[in-house]
Structures are given as structure tokens and as C-alpha cells.
N, C-alpha and C positions, 0 to 999 in steps of 0.2 A: 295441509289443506289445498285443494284446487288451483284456489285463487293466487297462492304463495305457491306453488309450481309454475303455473303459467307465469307469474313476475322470473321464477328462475331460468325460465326458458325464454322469456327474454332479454336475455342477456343480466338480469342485476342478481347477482349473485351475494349472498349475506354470509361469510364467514364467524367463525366462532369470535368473541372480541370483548375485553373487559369494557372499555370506552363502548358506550352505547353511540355518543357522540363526541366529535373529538374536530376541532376549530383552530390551525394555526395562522397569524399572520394577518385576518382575514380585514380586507380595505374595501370600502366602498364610494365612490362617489356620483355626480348625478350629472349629466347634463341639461345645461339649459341654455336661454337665448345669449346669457352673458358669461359663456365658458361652464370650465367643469366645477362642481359643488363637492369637497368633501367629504362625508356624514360617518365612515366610519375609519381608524386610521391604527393598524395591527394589534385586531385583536384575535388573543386567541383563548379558547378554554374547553372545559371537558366535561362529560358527565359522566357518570359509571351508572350502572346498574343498579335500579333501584334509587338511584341518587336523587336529590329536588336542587334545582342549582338556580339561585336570586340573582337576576339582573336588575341592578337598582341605579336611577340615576333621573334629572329631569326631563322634564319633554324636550325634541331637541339633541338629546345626548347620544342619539345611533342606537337608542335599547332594540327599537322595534325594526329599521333596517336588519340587525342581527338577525331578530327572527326573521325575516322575507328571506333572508339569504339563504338560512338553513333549509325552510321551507321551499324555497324556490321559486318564489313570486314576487319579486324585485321586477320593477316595472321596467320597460325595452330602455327607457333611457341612464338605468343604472349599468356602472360599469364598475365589475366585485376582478379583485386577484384575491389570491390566498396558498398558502402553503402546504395546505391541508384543509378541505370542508371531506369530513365520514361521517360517516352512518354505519356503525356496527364493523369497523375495517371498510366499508368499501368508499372512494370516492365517488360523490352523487351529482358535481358538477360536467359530466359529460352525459346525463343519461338523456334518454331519448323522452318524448311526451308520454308514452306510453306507459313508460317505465317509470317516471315520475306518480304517474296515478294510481299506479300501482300499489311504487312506495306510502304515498297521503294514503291511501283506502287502507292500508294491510299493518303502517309501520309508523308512521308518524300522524299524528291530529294536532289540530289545533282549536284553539277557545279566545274567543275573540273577548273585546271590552262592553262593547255595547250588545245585553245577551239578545233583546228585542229585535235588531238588526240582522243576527245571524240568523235568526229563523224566517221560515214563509211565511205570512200572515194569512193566506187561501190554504193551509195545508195543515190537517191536524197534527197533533205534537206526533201524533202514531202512526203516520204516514210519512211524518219527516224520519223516525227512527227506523220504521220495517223496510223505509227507501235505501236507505245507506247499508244496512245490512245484505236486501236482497241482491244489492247492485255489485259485493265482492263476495259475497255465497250462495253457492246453490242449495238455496232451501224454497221452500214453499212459505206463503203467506202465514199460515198460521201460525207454524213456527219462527217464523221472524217476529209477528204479535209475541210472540210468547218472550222469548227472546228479549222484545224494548220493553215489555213489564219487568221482565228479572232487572235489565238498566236500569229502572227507573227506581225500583225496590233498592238496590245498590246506592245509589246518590241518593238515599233516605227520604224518598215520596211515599206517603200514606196514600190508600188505595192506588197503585200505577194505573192498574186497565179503565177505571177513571178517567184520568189522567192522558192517559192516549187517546181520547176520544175530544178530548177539548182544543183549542184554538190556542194561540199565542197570547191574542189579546185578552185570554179570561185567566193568564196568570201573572202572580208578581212580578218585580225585575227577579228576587231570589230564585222563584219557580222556574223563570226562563232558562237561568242559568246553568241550573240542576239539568234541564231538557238538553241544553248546546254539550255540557260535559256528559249527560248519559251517548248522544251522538256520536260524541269523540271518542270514546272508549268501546264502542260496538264491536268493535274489529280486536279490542285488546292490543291498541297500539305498544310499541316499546318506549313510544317518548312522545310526550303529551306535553306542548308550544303552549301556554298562558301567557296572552298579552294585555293587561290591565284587568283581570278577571272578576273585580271584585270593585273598582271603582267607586263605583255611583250605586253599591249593596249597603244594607244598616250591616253594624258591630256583629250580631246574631246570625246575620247569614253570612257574612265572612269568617264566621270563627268556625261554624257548619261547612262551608266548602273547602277548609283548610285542615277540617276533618276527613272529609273523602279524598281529599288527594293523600292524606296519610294512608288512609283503609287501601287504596289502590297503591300505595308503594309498597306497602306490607302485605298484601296479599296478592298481587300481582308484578311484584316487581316492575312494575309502572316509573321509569326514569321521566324527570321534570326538570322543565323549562318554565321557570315562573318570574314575568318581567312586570314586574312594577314601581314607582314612588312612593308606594307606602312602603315606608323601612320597618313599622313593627311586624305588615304580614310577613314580608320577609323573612323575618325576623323567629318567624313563629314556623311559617312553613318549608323554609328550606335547612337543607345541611349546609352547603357551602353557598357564596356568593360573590359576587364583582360587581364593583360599582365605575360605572360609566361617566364618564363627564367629557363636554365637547367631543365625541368621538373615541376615546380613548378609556381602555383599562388601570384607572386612579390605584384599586388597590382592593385586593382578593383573596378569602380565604375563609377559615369556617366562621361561620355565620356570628355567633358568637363571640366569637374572638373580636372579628371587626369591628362592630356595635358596640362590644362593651370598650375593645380601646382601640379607636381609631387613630392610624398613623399618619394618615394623609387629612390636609388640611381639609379639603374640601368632602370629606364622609367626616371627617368633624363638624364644619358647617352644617350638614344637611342632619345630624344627628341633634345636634343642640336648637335646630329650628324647630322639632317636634316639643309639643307639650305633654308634659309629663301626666302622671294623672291625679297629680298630688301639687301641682302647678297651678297657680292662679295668677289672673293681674293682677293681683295684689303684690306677690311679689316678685313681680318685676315685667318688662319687656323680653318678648319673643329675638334669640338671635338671628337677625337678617344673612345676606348673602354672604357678608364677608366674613363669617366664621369668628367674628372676634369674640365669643362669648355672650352671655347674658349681660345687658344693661340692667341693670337692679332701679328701678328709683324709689325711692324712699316713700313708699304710702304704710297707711296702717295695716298690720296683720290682723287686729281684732275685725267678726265675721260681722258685729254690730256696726262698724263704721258706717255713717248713712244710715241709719237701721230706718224699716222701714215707716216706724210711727214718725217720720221725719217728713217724710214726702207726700207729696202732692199724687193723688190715682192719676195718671195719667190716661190710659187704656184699661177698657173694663169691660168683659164680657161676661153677659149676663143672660145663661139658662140658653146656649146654642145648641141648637139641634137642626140636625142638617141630613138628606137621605139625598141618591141618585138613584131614582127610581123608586124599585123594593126595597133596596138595599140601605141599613143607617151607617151613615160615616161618622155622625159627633152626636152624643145624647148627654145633654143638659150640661154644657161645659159652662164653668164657674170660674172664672181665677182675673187678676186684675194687677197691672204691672205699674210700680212708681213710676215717678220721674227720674230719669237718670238712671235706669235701673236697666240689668238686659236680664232677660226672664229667656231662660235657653227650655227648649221644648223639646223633645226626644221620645222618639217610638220607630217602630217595624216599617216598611213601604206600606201602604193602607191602613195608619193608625188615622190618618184623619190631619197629620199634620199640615201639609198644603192647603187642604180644606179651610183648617182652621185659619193660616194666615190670607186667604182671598177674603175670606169674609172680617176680618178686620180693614182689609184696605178696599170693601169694598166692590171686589170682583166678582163676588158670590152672594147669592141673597139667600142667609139660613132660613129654613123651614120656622122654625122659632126662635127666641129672646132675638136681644139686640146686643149693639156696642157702644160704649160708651165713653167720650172721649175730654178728658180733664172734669167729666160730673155732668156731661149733656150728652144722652141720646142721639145719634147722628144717621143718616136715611142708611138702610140696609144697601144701594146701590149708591155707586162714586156718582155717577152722574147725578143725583138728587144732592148730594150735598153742596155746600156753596163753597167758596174758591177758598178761602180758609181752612174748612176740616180738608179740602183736597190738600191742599199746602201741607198741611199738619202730619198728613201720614202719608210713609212713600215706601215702596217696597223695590229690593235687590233681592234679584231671581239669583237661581243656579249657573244659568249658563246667562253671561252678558249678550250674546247676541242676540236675548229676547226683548233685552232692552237699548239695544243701538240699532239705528237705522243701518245697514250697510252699504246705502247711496248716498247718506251724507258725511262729511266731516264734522268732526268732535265738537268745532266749537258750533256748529248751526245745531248739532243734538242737546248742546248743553245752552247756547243761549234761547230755544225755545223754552223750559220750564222756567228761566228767570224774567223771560219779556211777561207771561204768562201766570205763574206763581207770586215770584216777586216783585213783579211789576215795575220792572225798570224797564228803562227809555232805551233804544239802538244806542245811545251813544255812551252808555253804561255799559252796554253788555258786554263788550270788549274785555275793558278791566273787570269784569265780574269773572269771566271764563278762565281768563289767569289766572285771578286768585283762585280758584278752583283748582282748577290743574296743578295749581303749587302747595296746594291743600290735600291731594292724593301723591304727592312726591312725582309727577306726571310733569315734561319740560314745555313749554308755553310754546313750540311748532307741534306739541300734539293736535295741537287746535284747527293746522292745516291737514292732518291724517282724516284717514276713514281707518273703520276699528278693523279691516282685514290686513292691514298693515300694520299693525300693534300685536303681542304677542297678549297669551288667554289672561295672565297676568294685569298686562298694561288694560285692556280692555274692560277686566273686572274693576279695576280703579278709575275709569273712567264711569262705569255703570255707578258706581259710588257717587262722582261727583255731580251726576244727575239726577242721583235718588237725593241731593245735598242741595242741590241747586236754591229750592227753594225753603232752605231753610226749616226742614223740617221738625217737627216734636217727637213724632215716634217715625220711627223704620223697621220696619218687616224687612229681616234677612232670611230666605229660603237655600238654606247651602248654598251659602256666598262664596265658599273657598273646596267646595270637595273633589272638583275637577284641577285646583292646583297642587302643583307642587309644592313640598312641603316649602322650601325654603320663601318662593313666594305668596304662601297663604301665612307664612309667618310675619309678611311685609305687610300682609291686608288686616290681619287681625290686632296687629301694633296701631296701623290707621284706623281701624274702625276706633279703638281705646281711645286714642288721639282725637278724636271728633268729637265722642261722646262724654270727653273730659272738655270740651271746649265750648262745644253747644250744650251739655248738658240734655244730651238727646238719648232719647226711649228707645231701646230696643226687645223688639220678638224676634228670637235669634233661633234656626230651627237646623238642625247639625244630625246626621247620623255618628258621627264621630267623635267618641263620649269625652276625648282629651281636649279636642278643640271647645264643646261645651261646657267642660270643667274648669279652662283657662278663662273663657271671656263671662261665664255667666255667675250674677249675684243670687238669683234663685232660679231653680226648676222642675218644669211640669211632665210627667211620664205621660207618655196618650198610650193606653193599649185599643185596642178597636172601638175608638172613637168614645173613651171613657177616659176620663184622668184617675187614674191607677194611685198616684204619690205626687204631692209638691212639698216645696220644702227649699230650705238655703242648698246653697251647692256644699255646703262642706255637711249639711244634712244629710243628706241623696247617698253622697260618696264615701260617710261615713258609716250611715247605718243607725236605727234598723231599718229594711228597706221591703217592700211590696216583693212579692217574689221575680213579678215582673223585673221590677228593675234590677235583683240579684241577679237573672238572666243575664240582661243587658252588661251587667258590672263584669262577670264571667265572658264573657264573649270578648270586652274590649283587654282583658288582661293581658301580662306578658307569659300567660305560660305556654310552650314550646309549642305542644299536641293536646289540643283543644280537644273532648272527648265531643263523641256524637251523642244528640240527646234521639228525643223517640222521634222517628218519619214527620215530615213533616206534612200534615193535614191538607189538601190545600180546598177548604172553604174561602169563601166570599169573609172580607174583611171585617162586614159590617155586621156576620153572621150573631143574632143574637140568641143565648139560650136564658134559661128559665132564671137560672143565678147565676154568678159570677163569669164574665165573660171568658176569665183566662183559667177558667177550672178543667178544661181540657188539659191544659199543659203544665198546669201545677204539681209540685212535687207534694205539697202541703193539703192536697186537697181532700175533703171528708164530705161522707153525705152532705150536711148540711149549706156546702156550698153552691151544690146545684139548687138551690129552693129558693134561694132572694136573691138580687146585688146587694154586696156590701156598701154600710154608708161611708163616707170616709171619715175618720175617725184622727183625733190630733193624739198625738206620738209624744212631741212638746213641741212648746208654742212656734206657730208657722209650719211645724212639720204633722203633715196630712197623709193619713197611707187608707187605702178602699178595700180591706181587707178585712175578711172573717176570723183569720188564724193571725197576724198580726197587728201589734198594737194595742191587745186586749187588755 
């Protein structure tokens, strides 16, 4: 092709080469105001052809310096030696600008973590694809159209030419991501850079884009670079792997082998931090940092412990419905959570979940019903309610810097809700904040920090002991740990246990992450497009029989290797609703008679609820 002459003519020459890529030695560290920094200390490794190669390790650990270095955008004050950085036999740390854009446009891509981010938000999805296309071949317009539809068809989008006429913001995070990796592969790179690709996706679209990176290794001999903390994608989508810790290569080798017997203490630690899917609190605590195993403590393994004819309703929603616009997000949601109970919620991006937790706490005023809080109706906005129901319900977001100031220090964040909430005097709040902070395992000079000084970890345990502060009844958790690393979301989710065995406190726990929801939750609600699909105990849900929906779901977060691809995915509006069953498009079960009504939901046995035509009958 043209465009690979001209890179040959000037000067980068690609010889024939089994290593696609191939890394000895390779050190990086950083300069700053107080000397030089570290971040990566010899590492070295290889890809071959066709290969998917796991860099696994936590934030911190050199994963993503690695990629910059290969890439080649390591910022002016990094300073890399190495023994070897190739590219297909050639070395690419002397080449010229020219010839670096060459290499990105023709040979290397990348896929970043945040898919929203990578795109223009002024530029349709079909104009970011026929840009990149046109700008290393010479074709004409149409045929570049033509061209980002067959992408789009590839990374399984139902109608693409659709799809290339719409914006960023009229698609999911999943949809975005599908758009960022059809980009990356326009050119038919040889080695496609994934840096946290799947993060902040549900179970379903990870298990889909783990699909297309297999379709593209086997049919295009497509070599990978996929860098994340999640050890099961990992796990699922690479051949070999290396795991990273403080800079350094811990311990590497096929994927499997690692995982199943880890040699090195610290891929031991970080494997026994993940929950299983057959794991509950019940039995036991999550292993912390230091690898030393499962704390087991002794509670009941029966699923009736508590059972619910036991408890007080704490939270109760009744008959919400909620639309943006034209569009419905929640139709007639029903379900109502004990005391002491964490009720885990689970669906797609656009089931309605976040919807549904603003309007328990308050943030959002549904279209219809109400909430109801220990058997009293409470104003559809926070601010109507009086300082009590405020007290009573407190919600932890995703990312804590939604909920800390980052001009103030910890303890003015955290003694506002208790002057406020709990109504203690200045000369309380001192010893109140302490006890806090010693209540999140947080050391009592946190209280002199601001949260940019804290790591995403410490920060989120801080967001905890504000949503605590005042002594709350129920808490709304929206992906409290999906942005950590495994080993410190197993520190947060051992605390949340810890709290809600203490205070005997409510939680709406809302997780794309079906392990994390399997470990901390007593029962659970399915949302498919703003319907509850199935509820039910968690060892219900997990066990079966299950709403097709949630068989999806179940499928998706499993451990098998190569995840098959299901049909394109659709991309209607969330809320889109048809005549009957909302998820009769994508049902494998589906018969005429599914399009003509919604199903009621129907009890399975007792407490277990499934909204289905074909199951449960």
C-alpha cells in the first residue's frame, strides 16, 4: 500500500520477524521538582503473532508507562533505557516524528480506558472513522464510508451506516468502545495497545469485546497488548501474561498456568482478593493485601439466616416510573429492601440503575410512585425532606471525587455532615472524625490531607466515612469499588461488611461485577430496560432457574476462555419500548406470543420472582 511505502522510504524499514514485539531490559523513570522517580525497573517481554499478551498488576505498578514507552508518548520528562524496544525486528526508539505516525497510523493502535474520552463529541462516529482511514489512504469519501460500516459490522454493531451518522453522546459507554476499537483497527494494525478497555463496561459487554479481540486474532492475525486489573479478563482473553508490581516483572507465563498456580506471593495475593462466584460473606472475608489467605469467620451458611420475615422494610419503592424526555428509564418498579440487608441490583449501562438509586436518595424526582422509608412515604426531592430522612439515607458514588471537596481537608469534609447530620457541637467533632477514619482503617493525619493526596483507594474510604458520618440507615452504593483494584476493593468490601454488621445498616448495592454482587449481596434485583426482569435471594439468581436475561448476564461473567459472540448489537435507545416483552429482541427463547404483552412476573418459589413468558410456567 502507498501509505507503507512511503513509511519505507522513510527510513523504517519492517523486516520479516516472529516477535511482533519484543522489550528487553526496558527502565523508566520520571523527573520531578524532588529528583528522579522510578515507575518502571527491567522489564522485558514479547509478543508473537497473533499472540494476546496480559499485563496485570495495580494502579501504580508501571502497567501503563509500559504502554507509553512502546507507543511512544512518554511525556518530555520521562527518561526510558532498554536493551531492546522492536517492532517486528526493527528498533523504534530512534525514529524520526514522521516515522513514528506513520508506525501509529499503519502498525500499531491503541484503545484507551475511558471510551467517551477518546472520541470528539462535535464529530460523528462516521467522520471520526472515514478521518483516520482517509488521512493513511488514498481513497475517496465514499469508500472510506463504506469501509467504517464493514468496521463497525466487524466489532458486531447492528445497522453500522446508522451508526455512523450518530454522535458520541447518543451511544453507551459499550457502544463507544465498539466505535474507539473499530478506529483502531482501520488500518489493520499488527498490534493493538489495550489500556484498561473494559473498566467501567457491565459483564455482557466485556465478555463481547473479548469476543472481537479473539475474531480479530483469528482472523487477522491481530497481536495484543491488553493491560488491565481485572485478572479474570485477563484470564479469559489472553494467551500468556506478566504481572507487574511496584515496577517490576513478579512472575509470567501462560495465562493459565499463573492463575491457576500462582508462584509468587503477590499474584497469589491479588488472585485470592477476587471473589469467586460461588463466594459469599457468609463464608468468610475477602483476602487483603498481604496475601495471607481467606479469613473465614464463622457465620451461618444457611441462605435463611435473617430471613426476611424477620425484618423491619427499611426502603420501599413503590410503582416508580421515571422517563428523560420521550424516552422511559424505570416502568413501575416494585421491590423493597430489610433492615440490614444489602439488596445488589444489576443490569446493562442504561437499565435504569443509577436512575433508580437518585431517586431513593432523593436526587431525582420519579414521574410516578414514591419511596418509602421504614413504612413512611418521604418527599420525592432531598431537599423537602426533613433532617432525619436526610440523615437516614446517604449514597457512595463511583468515583469519590464526586463526593470530596478537593479544596478541603478530610476532616472539614467529614466534620460538615456530623455538625450538620448529627448534630454535634465543634468541640465533638474532633473525636468524631477519628473515630471515623479508624472506622475506614484510614490513620487519624488523614484528617490533615486533601483527597489528591490520598490514593483512589484511600479516597474511596474516606467517601465511605462521609456517607457514615451521620449515622446512617440505608446507603446507596453506586459502583463503590469498579475503579479499584482488586486487592483494594477487597479492603472496601470486607469494610462495608464491617459497618453493616455494626450499625446494622441498609444497603442498595449496584455492581456491574456479578462476583462482587454475589459476595456482598443477600438478595437481587435484574433491571433490563428500566423493568425488573427477576428478584430473588442471591443463591436464587446464581443458582437457577433464571430470566434469560440474567442467563446472559450469568454467561458473560463466567470463567470460560473465548466467550462466543452473540447477534450485533442493536443500538436503540435504552428505554426503547415494544408491544411485549422488552428483552424479546435478544431472546433466544422468544415465540410469537412474546411480542403481544409484558410478562407479569411470576414467583418460581418463594421470594424468587422471574417476568417471563417461557419461564417459570
Amino acid at each position: 500500500m502507498p501509505s507503507i511505502a512511503a513509511l519505507e522510504e522513510s527510513g523504517f524499514k519492517l523486516p520479516m520477524s516472529s516477535s511482533v514485539l519484543n522489550v528487553e531490559q526496558l527502565s523508566i523513570a520520571y523527573d520531578g521538582r524532588n529528583g528522579s522517580h522510578p515507575a518502571v525497573s527491567g522489564v522485558s517481554l514479547h509478543i508473537g503473532e497473533g499472540e494476546a499478551l496480559g499485563l496485570v498488576g495495580e494502579s501504580g505498578s508501571g502497567k501503563s508507562s509500559v504502554a507509553l514507552a512502546i507507543l511512544r508518548y512518554l511525556p518530555k520528562n520521562a527518561r526510558i533505557a532498554a536493551s531492546a524496544l522492536e517492532f517486528q525486528g526493527r528498533e523504534i526508539r530512534d525514529l524520526s516524528a514522521e516515522q513514528l505516525r506513520q508506525l501509529r497510523g499503519n502498525h500499531i493502535a491503541a484503545v484507551y480506558q475511558h471510551s467517551g474520552a477518546a472520541l470528539n463529541p462535535s464529530m460523528t462516529i462516521g467522520r471520526q472513522i472515514t478521518e483516520t482511514i482517509m488521512r493513511h489512504r488514498p481513497v475517496r469519501h465514499d469508500k472510506a464510508r463504506a469501509r467504517a460500516a464493514e468496521l463497525l459490522g466487524r466489532v458486531r454493531v447492528s445497522r453500522p451506516n446508522r451508526v455512523l451518522d450518530l454522535y458520541p453522546h447518543e451511544l453507551s459507554g459499550g457502544m463507544q468502545q465498539r466505535a474507539n476499537i473499530a478506529i483502531a483497527i482501520a488500518l489493520d494494525p499488527s498490534l493493538l495497545v489495550l489500556d484498561e478497555p473494559t473498566t467501567a463496561l457491565d459483564a455482557s459487554v466485556q465478555s463481547e469485546i473479548i469476543a472481537i479481540l479473539h475474531d480479530l486474532r483469528k482472523d487477522h492475525k491481530t497481536s495484543v497488548l491488553l493491560i488491565s486489573h481485572d485478572i479474570n479478563m485477563i484470564r479469559r482473553a489472553c494467551d500468556r501474561v506478566a504481572v507487574m508490581q511496584s515496577g517490576t516483572v513478579v512472575e509470567s507465563g501462560v495465562a493459565t498456568d499463573v492463575f491457576d498456580n500462582p508462584r509468587h506471593a503477590y499474584t497469589k495475593a491479588l488472585i485470592a482478593s477476587i471473589p469467586a462466584l460461588n463466594y459469599t460473606k457468609r463464608d468468610g472475608r475477602l483476602a487483603e493485601t498481604d496475601g495471607a489467605g481467606l479469613a473465614v469467620h464463622p457465620t451461618p451458611n444457611d441462605e435463611d439466616a435473617g430471613a426476611r420475615k424477620e425484618r423491619r422494610i427499611a426502603i420501599a419503592c413503590k410503582g416508580i416510573s421515571h422517563s428523560f424526555g420521550s424516552q422511559p428509564v424505570l416502568s413501575d418498579i416494585d421491590l423493597d429492601i430489610g433492615q440490614g440487608e444489602t439488596f445488589g441490583l444489576i443490569g446493562e449501562s442504561g437499565s435504569g440503575k443509577s436512575t433508580l438509586a437518585r431517586i431513593v436518595t432523593g436526587l431525582q424526582t420519579p414521574d410516578a410512585g414514591s419511596v418509602e422509608l421504614f413504612g413512611r412515604t418521604v418527599a420525592p426531592r432531598v431537599e423537602k425532606r426533613n433532617l432525619a430522612e436526610q440523615r437516614d439515607v446517604q449514597m457512595v458514588f463511583q468515583s469519590p471525587d464526586r463526593t470530596l471537596n478537593p479544596r478541603q481537608r478530610i476532616g472539614r469534609i467529614l466534620g460538615r455532615p456530623l455538625r450538620r447530620l448529627a448534630g454535634l457541637r465543634r468541640g465533638e467533632v474532633r473525636a468524631r472524625v477519628s473515630d471515623l477514619l479508624q472506622s475506614v482503617r484510614l490513620p487519624g493525619t488523614t484528617a490533615e490531607q486533601k483527597s489528591r493526596s490520598l490514593s483512589g483507594g484511600q479516597r474511596q474510604r474516606a467517601a465511605i466515612a462521609r456517607a457514615f458520618a451521620g449515622v446512617p440507615k440505608v446507603v446507596v452504593l453506586d459502583e463503590p469499588t469498579s475503579a479499584l483494584d482488586v486487592s483494594v476493593q477487597a479492603t472496601v468490601l470486607n469494610l462495608l461488611n464491617d459497618l453493616q454488621r455494626d450499625k446494622d445498616t441498609t444497603y442498595l448495592f449496584i455492581s456491574h461485577d456479578l462476583r462482587v454482587v454475589r459476595y456482598m449481596a443477600d438478595r437481587i434485583g435484574v433491571l433490563y430496560r428500566g423493568r425488573l426482569v427477576e428478584t430473588g435471594s442471591s443463591d436464587q439468581i446464581f443458582r437457577g432457574p433464571n430470566h434469560p436475561y440474567t442467563q446472559l448476564l450469568l454467561a458473560a461473567s463466567s470463567d470460560e476462555a473465548a466467550p462466543k459472540l452473540s447477534a450485533p448489537v442493536e443500538i436503540e435507545a435504552a428505554g426503547t419500548q415494544t408491544k411485549g416483552c422488552s428483552f424479546a429482541d435478544r431472546c433466544p427463547l422468544v415465540v410469537p406470543d412474546c411480542r403481544k404483552a409484558e410478562p407479569p412476573a411470576r414467583q418460581v418459589a418463594p421470594g424468587h420472582l422471574i417476568a417471563c413468558w417461557r419461564q417459570g410456567t
